[in-house]
C-alpha positions as CSV (number, residue, x, y, z in Angstrom):
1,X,0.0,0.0,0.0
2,X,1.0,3.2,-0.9
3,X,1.9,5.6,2.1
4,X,2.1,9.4,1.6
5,X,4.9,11.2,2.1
6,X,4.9,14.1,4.9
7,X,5.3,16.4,2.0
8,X,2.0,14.9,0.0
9,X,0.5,15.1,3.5
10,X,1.4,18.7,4.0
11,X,0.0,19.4,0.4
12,X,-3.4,17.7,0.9
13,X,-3.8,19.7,4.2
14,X,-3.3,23.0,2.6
15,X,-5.3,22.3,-0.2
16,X,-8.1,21.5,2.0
17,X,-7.0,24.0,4.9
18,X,-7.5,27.3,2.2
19,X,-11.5,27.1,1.7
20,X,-12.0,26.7,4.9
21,X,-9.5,29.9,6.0
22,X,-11.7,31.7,2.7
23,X,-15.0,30.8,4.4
24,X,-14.3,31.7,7.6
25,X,-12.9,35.1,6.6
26,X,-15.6,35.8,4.1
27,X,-18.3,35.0,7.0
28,X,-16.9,37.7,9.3
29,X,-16.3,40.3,6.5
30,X,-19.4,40.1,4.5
31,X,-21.7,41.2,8.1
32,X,-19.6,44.1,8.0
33,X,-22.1,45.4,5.0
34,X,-24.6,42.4,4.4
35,X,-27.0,43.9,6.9
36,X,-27.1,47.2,4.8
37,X,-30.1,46.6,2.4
38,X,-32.4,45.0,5.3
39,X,-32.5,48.0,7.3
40,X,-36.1,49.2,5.5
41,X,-37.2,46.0,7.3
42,X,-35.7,46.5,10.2
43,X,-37.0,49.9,10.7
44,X,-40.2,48.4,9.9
45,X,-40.8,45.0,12.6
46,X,-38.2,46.9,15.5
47,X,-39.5,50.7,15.2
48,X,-35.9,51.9,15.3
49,X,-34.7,55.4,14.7
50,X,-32.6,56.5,13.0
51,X,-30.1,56.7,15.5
52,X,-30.8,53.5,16.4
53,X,-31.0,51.9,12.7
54,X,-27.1,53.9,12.1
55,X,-25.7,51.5,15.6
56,X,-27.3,48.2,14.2
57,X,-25.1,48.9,11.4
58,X,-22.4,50.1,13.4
59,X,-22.0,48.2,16.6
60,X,-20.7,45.1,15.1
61,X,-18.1,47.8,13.0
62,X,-17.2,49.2,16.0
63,X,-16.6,46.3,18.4
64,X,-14.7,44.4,15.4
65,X,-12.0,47.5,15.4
66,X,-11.5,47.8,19.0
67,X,-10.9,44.0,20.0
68,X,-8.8,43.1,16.6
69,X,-5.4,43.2,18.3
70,X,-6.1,41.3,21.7
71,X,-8.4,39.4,19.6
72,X,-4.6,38.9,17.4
73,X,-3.0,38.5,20.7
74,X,-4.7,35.9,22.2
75,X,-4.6,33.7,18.8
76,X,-1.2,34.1,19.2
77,X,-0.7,32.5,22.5
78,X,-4.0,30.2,22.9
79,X,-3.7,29.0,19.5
80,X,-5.2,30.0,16.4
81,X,-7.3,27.1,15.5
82,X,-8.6,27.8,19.1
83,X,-9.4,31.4,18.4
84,X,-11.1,31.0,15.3
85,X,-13.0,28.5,16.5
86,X,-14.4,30.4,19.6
87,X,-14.8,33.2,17.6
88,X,-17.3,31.3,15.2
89,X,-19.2,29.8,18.0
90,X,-19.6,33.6,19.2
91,X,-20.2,34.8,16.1
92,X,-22.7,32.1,15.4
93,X,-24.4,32.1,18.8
94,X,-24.9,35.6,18.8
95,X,-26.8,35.6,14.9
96,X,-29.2,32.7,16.6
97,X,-29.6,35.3,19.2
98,X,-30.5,38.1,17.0
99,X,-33.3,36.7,15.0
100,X,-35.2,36.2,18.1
101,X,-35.5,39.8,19.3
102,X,-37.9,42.6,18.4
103,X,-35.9,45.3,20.4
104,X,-33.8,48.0,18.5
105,X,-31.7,47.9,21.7
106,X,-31.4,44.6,22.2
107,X,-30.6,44.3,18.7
108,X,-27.7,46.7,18.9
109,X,-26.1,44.1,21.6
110,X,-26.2,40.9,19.4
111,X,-24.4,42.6,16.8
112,X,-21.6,44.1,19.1
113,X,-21.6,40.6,19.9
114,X,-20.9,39.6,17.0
115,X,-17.7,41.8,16.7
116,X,-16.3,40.0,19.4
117,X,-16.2,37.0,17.8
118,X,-15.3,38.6,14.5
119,X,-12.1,39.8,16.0
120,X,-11.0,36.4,17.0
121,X,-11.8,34.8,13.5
122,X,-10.1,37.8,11.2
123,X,-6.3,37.6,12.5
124,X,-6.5,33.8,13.1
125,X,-7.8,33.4,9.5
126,X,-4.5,35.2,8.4
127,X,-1.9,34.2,10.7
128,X,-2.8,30.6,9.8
129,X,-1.6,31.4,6.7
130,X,1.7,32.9,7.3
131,X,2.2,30.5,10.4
132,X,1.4,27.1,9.1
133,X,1.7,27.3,5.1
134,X,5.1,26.9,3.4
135,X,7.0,29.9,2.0
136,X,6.1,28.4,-1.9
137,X,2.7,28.5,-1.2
138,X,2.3,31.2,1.1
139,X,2.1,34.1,-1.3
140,X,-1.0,32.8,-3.6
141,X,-2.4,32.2,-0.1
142,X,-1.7,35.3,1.1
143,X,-3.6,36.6,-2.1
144,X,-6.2,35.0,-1.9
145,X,-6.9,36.2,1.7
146,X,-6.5,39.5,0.7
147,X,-9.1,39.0,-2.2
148,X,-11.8,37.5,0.1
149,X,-11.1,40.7,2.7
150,X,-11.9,43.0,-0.2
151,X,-14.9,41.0,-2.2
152,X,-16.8,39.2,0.5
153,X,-18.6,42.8,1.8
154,X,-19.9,42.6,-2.3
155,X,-20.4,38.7,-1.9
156,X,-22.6,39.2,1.0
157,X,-24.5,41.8,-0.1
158,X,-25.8,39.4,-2.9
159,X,-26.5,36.9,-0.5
160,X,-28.6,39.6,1.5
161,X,-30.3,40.6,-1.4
162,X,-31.1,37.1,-2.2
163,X,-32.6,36.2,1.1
164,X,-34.7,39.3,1.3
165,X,-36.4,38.6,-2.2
166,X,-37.8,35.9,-0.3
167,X,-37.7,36.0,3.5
168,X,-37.7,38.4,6.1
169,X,-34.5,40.3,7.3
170,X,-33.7,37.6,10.3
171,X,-32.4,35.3,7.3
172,X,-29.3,37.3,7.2
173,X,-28.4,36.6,10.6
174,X,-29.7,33.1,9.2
175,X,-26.9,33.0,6.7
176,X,-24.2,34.0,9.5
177,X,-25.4,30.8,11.4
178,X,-25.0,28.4,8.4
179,X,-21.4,29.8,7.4
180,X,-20.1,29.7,10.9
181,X,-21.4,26.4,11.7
182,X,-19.9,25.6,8.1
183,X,-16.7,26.7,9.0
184,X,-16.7,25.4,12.5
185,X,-16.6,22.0,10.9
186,X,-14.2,22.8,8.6
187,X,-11.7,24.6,11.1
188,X,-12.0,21.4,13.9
189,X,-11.6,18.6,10.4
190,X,-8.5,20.4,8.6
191,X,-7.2,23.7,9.8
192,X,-3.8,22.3,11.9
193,X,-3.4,24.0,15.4
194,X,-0.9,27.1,15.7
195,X,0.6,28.4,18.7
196,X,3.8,29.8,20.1
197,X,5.0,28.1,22.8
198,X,6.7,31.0,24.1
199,X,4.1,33.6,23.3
200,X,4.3,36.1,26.1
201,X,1.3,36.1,28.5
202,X,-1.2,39.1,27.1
203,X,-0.3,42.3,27.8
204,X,-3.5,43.7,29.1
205,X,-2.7,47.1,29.9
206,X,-1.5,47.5,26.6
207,X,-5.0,45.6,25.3
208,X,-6.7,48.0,27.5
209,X,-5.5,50.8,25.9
210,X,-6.4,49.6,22.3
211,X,-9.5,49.1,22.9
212,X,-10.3,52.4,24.5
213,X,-8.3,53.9,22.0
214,X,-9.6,52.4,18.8
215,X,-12.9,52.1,20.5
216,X,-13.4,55.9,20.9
217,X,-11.7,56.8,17.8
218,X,-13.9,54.6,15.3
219,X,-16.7,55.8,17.5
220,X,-15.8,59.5,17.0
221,X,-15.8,58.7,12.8
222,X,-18.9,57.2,13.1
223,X,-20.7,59.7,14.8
224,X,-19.3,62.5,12.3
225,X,-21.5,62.6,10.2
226,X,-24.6,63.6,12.7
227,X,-22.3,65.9,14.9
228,X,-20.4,67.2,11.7
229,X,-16.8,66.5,10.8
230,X,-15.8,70.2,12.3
231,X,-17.9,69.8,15.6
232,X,-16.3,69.5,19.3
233,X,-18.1,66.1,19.7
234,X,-15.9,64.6,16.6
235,X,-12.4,66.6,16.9
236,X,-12.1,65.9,20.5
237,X,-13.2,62.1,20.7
238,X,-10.8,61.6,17.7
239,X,-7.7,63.9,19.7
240,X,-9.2,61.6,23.0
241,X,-9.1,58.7,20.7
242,X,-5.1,59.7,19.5
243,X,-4.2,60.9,22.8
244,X,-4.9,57.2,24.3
245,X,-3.3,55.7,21.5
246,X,-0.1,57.8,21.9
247,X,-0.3,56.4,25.6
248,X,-0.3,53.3,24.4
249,X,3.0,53.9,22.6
250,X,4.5,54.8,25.6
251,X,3.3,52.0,27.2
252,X,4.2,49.5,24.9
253,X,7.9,51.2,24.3
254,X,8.8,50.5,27.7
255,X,7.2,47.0,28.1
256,X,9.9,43.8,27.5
257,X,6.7,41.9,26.0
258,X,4.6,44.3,24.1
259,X,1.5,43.3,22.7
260,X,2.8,45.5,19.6
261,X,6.4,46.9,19.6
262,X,6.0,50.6,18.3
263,X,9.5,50.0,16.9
264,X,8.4,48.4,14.3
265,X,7.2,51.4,12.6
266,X,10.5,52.3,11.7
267,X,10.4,49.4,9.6
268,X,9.9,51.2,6.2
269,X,8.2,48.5,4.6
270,X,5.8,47.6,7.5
271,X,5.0,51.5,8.4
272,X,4.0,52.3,4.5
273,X,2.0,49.1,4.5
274,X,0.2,49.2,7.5
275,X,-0.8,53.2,6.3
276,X,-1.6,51.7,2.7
277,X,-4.1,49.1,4.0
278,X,-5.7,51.5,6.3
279,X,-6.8,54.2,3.8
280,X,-7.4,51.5,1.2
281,X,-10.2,49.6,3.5
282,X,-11.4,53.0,5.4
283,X,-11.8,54.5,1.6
284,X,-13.4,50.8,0.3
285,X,-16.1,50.5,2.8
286,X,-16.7,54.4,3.0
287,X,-17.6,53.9,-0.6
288,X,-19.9,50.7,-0.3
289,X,-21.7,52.1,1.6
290,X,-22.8,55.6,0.1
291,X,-23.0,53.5,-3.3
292,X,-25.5,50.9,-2.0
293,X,-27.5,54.1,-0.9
294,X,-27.0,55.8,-3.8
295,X,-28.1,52.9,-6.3
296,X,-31.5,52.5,-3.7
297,X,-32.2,55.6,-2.5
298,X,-31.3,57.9,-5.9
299,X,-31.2,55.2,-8.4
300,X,-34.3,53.1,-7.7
301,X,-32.6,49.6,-7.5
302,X,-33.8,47.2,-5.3
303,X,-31.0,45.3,-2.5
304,X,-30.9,42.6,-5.0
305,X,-30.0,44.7,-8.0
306,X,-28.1,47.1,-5.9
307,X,-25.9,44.1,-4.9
308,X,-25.9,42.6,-8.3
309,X,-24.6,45.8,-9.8
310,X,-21.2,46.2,-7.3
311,X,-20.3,42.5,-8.5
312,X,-18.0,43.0,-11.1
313,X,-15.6,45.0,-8.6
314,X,-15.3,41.6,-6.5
315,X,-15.0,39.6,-10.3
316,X,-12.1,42.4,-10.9
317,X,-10.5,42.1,-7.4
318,X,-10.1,38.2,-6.6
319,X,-7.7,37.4,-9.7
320,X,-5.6,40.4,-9.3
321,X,-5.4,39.8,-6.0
322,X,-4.4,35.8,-6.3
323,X,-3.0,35.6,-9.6
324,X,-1.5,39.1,-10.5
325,X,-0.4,40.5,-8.0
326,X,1.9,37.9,-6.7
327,X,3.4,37.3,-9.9
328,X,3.9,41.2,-10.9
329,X,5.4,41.6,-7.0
330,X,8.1,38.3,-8.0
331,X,9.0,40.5,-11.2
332,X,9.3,43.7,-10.5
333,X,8.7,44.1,-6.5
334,X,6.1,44.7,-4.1
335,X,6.6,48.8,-4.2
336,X,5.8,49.1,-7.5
337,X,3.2,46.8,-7.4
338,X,1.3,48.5,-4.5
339,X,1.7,52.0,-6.3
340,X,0.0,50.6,-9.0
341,X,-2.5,49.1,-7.4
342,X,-3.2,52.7,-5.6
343,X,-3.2,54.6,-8.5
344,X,-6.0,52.5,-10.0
345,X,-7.8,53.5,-6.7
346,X,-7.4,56.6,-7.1
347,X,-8.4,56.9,-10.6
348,X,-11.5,54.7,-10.2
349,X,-12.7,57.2,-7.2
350,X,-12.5,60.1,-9.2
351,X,-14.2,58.1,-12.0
352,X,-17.2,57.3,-9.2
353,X,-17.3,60.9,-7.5
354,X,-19.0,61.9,-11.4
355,X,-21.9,60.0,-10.4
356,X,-25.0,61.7,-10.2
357,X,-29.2,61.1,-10.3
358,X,-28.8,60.9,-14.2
359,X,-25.2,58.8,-14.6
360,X,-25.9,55.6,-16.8
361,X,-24.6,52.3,-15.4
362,X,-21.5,52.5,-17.7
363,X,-20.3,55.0,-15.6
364,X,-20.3,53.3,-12.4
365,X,-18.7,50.1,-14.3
366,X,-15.8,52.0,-15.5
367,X,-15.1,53.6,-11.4
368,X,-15.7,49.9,-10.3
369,X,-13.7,47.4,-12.2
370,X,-10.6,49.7,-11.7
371,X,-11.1,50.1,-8.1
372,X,-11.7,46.2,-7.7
373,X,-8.5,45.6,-9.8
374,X,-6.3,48.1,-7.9
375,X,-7.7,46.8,-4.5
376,X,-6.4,43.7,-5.6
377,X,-2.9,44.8,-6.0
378,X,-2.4,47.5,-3.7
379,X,-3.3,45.0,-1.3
380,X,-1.7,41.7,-1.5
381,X,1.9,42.6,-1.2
382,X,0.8,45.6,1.9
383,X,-0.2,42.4,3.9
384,X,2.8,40.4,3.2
385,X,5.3,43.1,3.9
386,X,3.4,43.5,7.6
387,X,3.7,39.7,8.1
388,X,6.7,39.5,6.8
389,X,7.9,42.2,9.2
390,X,6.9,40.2,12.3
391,X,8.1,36.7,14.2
392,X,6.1,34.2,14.5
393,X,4.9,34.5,17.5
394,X,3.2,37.5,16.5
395,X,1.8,36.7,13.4
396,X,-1.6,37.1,15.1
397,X,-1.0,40.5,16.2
398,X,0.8,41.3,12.5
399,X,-2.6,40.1,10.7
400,X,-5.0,42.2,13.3
């Protein structure tokens, strides 16, 4: 009888260990947005306000930010398999929750919920990658991550619209609950465990900190837009927001175990990455979400056609961010790449800001399969140069 070698074994657990990191990921990402186009209906069963309607949306956005690098941390020292797992179960747990209640408040809760298991599943799903995958495989992987992060908000806005030609707006939550019990199986049949041994034990001061300090500064930007970007509400929670951050860095510098050594930033590569996938995903999500209002609320469309219309920038994104990226970055290097990749960006976004009540669907194509394509270069190598910057017992941390 034939007996595989380890490297055949290794092999046949990748191949089956990638879907299962994809699913997991695109299940955390796509509620980021995926709730979006049921909020007439919510409004409708929950008699929410406004206010209320903005922090369904927004609690899980919220929550997600703040907890990603203990989230990161503890993946690092608990094991990662571990992590995602738990996270799921959270995740999952708190979507069974949330189609049982008729409370805008209560509501609100089970999707802040759901950000705390979301930031146990998003760094796991990467560090995984970069912990467990050999260095021939790792940067397709890597890709492909990147292309999930970008494309699932699009993906799961199709599913939403789906579901809501037919069933009422708990089906979403629905949908979480399939995908993470999916992936639960998945994660506890094929993903291998990852841990560092000598991990050192969680900083919690430092977590502290970043949770405060991301907390009130993704607060501050969410709330901008009803106080005004000028206002005292939003300048000072975003110079409380920095002030605790730069606290932090002090915190950290003196610490022999930080949870994330502020040194690293004067790593070239890992600083102008790190800046690079921020503005890309703070400028991608910004924009999915005043497009899906402005192909519903200007346009007409329903959620399903709304979603429908927005696929081709995933169709653009998930090759050149697993195919062409990798192989332009192995030719002519990851810089040049990424500038690329951010030019497109740019381009498509002054493309999209021509939009108007009278713009024909052309229009919107030419912004979108640019951005899509340029999202899917700009941000494959950014997330290998931050990995690539860290040890491996921080790879959690690196991918949060």
């Amino acid at each position: 009888m034939h007996t595989a070698t380890q490297e055949e074994r290794g092999t046949h657990i990748h191949r089956a260990t990638l879907p299962v990191i994809m699913l997991a990921l695109a299940t955390v990402v796509s509620a980021v947005a995926s709730l979006n186009v049921a909020i007439p209906s919510i409004a409708r069963d929950t008699h929410a306000t406004q206010t209320q309607l903005a922090w369904i949306i927004d609690a899980y956005a919220l929550v997600f930010a703040a907890l990603l690098l203990l989230g990161g941390a503890i993946g690092d020292r608990y094991g990662r398999r571990r992590a995602l797992i738990a996270g799921l179960v959270i995740f999952g747990g708190a979507s069974i929750a949330a189609m049982t209640v008729t409370e805008p408040e209560a509501l609100i809760a089970m999707r802040g919920l759901l950000g705390v298991g979301a930031a146990l599943v998003m760094p796991a799903t990467l560090s995984t990658i970069t912990s467990t995958f050999p260095a021939e495989q790792r940067a397709r992987a890597v890709g492909a991550w990147a292309g999930v992060a970008g494309a699932s908000a699009i993906l799961g806005l199709l599913m939403s619209g789906l579901l809501l030609e037919v069933w009422a707006w708990q089906s979403v939550f629905g949908l979480n609950v399939v995908l993470a019990l999916v992936a639960i199986i998945g994660a506890a049949r094929f993903i291998p465990e990852s841990a560092e041994p000598g991990a050192p034990r969680l900083d919690l001061v430092g977590a502290a900190l970043t949770v405060a300090g991301l907390g009130v500064l993704v607060y501050s930007v969410i709330e901008a837009p009803t106080h005004g970007w000028g206002s005292a509400e939003t300048l000072g929670g975003i110079a409380i927001g920095l002030l605790i951050m730069v606290g932090f860095v002090g915190w950290e510098a003196r610490r022999p175990n930080p949870l994330l050594d502020p040194r690293l930033f004067r790593h070239r590569a890992f600083t102008a990455a790190t800046l690079s996938i921020t503005v890309q995903f703070f400028a991608f999500f910004g924009l999915v979400f005043l497009l899906l209002q402005y192909l519903q609320l200007v346009r007409g469309d329903t959620p399903l056609v709304a979603a429908l219309s927005m696929i081709p920038m995933a169709l653009a994104m998930m090759p050149s961010a697993r195919g062409i990226a990798p192989r332009m970055t192995h030719h002519i290097g990851a810089m040049r790449v990424c500038v690329l990749g951010l030019v497109l960006i740019a381009s498509a976004l002054v493309v999209l800001s021509r939009l108007d009540e009278e713009s024909s669907y052309w229009l919107l194509l030419t912004g979108l399969i640019p951005l899509g394509a340029g999202m899917g270069l700009a941000m494959t190598p950014a997330t290998t140069a931050i990995t690539d910057a860290l040890p491996a017992a921080k790879q959690g941390v690196g991918s949060a």
